[in-house]
C-alpha positions, 0 to 999 in steps of 0.5 A: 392528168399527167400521162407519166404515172399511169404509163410507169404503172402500166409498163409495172405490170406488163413486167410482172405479167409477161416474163413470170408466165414464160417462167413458170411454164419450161425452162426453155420455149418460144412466146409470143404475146398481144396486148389489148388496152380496154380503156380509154384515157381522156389524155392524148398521150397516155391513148398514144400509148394505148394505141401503140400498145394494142397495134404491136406484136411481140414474140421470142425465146426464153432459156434459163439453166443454173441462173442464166438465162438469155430473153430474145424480144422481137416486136413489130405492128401488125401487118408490117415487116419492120421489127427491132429486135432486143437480146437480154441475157445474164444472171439475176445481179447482172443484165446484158442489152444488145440490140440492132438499135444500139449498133455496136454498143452493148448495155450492163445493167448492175443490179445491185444499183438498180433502186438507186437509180431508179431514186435519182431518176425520180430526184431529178427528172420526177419520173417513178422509176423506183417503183418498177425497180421494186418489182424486181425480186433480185432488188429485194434480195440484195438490200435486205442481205446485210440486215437479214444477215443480221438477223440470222446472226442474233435469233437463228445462230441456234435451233430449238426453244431458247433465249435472246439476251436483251444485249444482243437484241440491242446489238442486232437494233443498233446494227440495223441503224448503222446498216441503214446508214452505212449499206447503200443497197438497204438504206436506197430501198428505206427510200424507195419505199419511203419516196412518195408517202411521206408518212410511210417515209417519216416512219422509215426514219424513226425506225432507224434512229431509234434503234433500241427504243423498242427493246427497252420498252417492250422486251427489256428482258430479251426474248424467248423462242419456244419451239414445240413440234410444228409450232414455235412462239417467240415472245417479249421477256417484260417484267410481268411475263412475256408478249407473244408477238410472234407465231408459226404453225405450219405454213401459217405465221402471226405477226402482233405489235404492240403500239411501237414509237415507231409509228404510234399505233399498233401492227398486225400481220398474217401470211399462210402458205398453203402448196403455192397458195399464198395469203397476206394480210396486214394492218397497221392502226385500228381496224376503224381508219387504220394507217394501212391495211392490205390483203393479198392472195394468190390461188395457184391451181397451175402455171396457167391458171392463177389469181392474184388480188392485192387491196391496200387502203389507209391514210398512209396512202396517197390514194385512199384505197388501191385494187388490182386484181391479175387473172391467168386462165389459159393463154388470157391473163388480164388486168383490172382495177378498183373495187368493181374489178373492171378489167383494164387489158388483156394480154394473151400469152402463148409458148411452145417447146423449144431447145435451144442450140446453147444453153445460156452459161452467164456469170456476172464476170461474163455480162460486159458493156456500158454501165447503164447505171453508171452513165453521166453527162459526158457517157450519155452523151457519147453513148447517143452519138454512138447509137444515133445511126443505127437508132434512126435507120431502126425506129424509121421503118417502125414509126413509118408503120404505127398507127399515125395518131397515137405517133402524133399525139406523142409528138405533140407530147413531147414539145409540150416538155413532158419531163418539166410538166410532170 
């Protein structure tokens, strides 16, 4: 088993883990965390990093006011004094990296670029970069802006119960396939989400250069949204009636298509918004073997009580059935995974009350640095010269102090050439 896709997998969630729980506690507060790995991996390099991970320590400060925020991250094993120290601080498009280790050179991240690279990463060197980057919310936001405004601009321009014109739902079709063509942001998501299921990646592609496919066959008369108290119905005109596709009651919504030429099958959906509580469930296919099915849920009782489970099956999937599951209670949030919901880690997470002694008051015009997206052989290559120094004089004392075992085994990784093995 190739040690990569299970190490990306795992960073993904420690992601999604760790920071959202500073967050919704204050808007301000010191943290410290531990990571404890349950499992045991037959790979020697993915233990190493088991090993690592169950060895060191993290702490630090978060401040967030009006978007800004700045993270301080500070980690070392346990039982040494040697720590690196990272400084992240900007607004969701924009990050800004310093850190001892980098000397005097401060990296930018420009967000927006941040799925493409993650795509050239997978292109070039095999590594799943992409699906991290799908984690990000602000990613999302980004490449779904020119379609959502779109959207916005065909069927919410009015409110109340009215009718969408069969041009104009042509016109809102083609201007998502030009907008997949022409908007990098959108059209490097398409492929994000396309890159490793290929089927998924075939139905992306359809979709887009089939624009008004649909429309002519399933709402040749436009659509009619009929609103009435807290419930609003949006249904296909057709020659005999309408095809309700779409319902809102409350916090409840209903997706149902009809088999599209898209994907050959039909598509059923439901999301339910209840307080913080929120439930999905989607299908695409036949209940029996369908394409893909998944049901998430995420019961909130407070900032550090929580449940999150996430089921996906369906051939579309390079792996038949996927189960996570992320339980918060107290300080504890832990991870398992598959059907028996063993738990794969733990990460024990602590905060405290702080203020800090500025607030952070970043801009996107304010975040300065080398383009980390950006980089190419000839910046790369000038940007590890200028790290070099202070890299080593930082990473010595650490790797002094890791557990020799797991340093061994990475090394060992390494001159096998992880990157050409993948």
């Amino acid at each position: 088993m190739k040690p990569i896709k299970p190490i990306i997998r795992f960073i993904a969630f420690l992601l999604t883990l760790c920071l959202p729980a500073c967050v919704l506690g204050e808007s301000a507060c010191r943290w410290e965390a531990s990571v404890t790995v349950l499992r045991q991996s037959e790979d020697p390099a993915l233990q190493a990093v088991f090993d690592l991970l169950n060895a060191m320590e993290f702490r630090g400060t978060w401040a967030e006011k009006d978007g800004a925020f700045d993270l301080t991250v500070e980690t070392n094993f346990a039982g040494s004094d040697a720590k690196a120290l990272f400084t992240l601080g900007g607004v969701a498009s924009h990050w800004q990296l310093t850190s001892p280790l980098l000397g005097d050179v401060a990296l930018m991240f420009n967000n927006p670029a941040m799925i493409e690279f993650g795509n050239k990463i997978r292109n070039h060197l095999g590594l799943p970069l992409e699906k991290l980057t799908l984690l990000y919310p602000y990613a999302w936001e980004n490449a779904l802006e020119a379609p959502l405004e779109a959207f916005r601009t065909t069927f919410l321009a009015e409110e109340g119960t009215r009718e969408i014109p069969t041009e104009d739902c042509v016109a809102f079709a083609e201007a998502l396939s030009e907008t997949a063509e022409t908007d990098r942001a959108f059209s490097n998501l398409l492929m994000a989400l396309g890159e490793e299921e290929e089927e998924l990646g075939g139905i992306l592609l359809s979709m887009i250069q089939s624009p008004s496919e649909w429309v002519e066959l399933y709402a040749p008369h436009g659509i009619r949204i009929t609103v009435e108290d807290d419930r609003e119905t949006w249904a296909a005109i057709t020659g005999d009636g309408e095809l309700t596709f779409l319902t809102k009651v409350g916090g409840r919504y209903s997706l149902s298509l009809p088999k599209l030429p898209w994907w050959g099958c039909a598509l059923n959906a439901t999301f339910e918004q209840d307080g913080e509580n929120l439930e999905l469930n989607l299908r695409l296919g036949a209940r029996v073997n369908p394409k893909l099915e998944c049901n998430a849920v995420f019961d909130f009782t407070d900032s550090e009580n929580w449940n999150l489970s996430v089921r996906a099956t369906g051939t579309l999937l390079s792996e038949n059935t996927l189960v996570y599951t992320v339980t918060r209670a107290g300080e504890t949030i832990t991870l398992a995974e598959g059907e028996t919901k063993e738990p794969f880690a733990r990460v024990t997470f602590r905060t405290a009350d702080w203020t800090p002694s500025r607030w952070p008051d970043w801009t996107a015009e304010k975040v300065q640095g080398r383009n980390f997206y950006s980089l190419d052989d000839s910046t790369l290559t000038q940007l590890i010269k200028d790290v070099a120094a202070p890299m080593v004089r930082g990473l010595v004392p650490l790797i002094a102090a890791a557990p020799t075992s797991a340093v061994t085994a990475l090394m060992d990784w390494l001159e096998e050439g992880p990157l050409g093995g993948y």
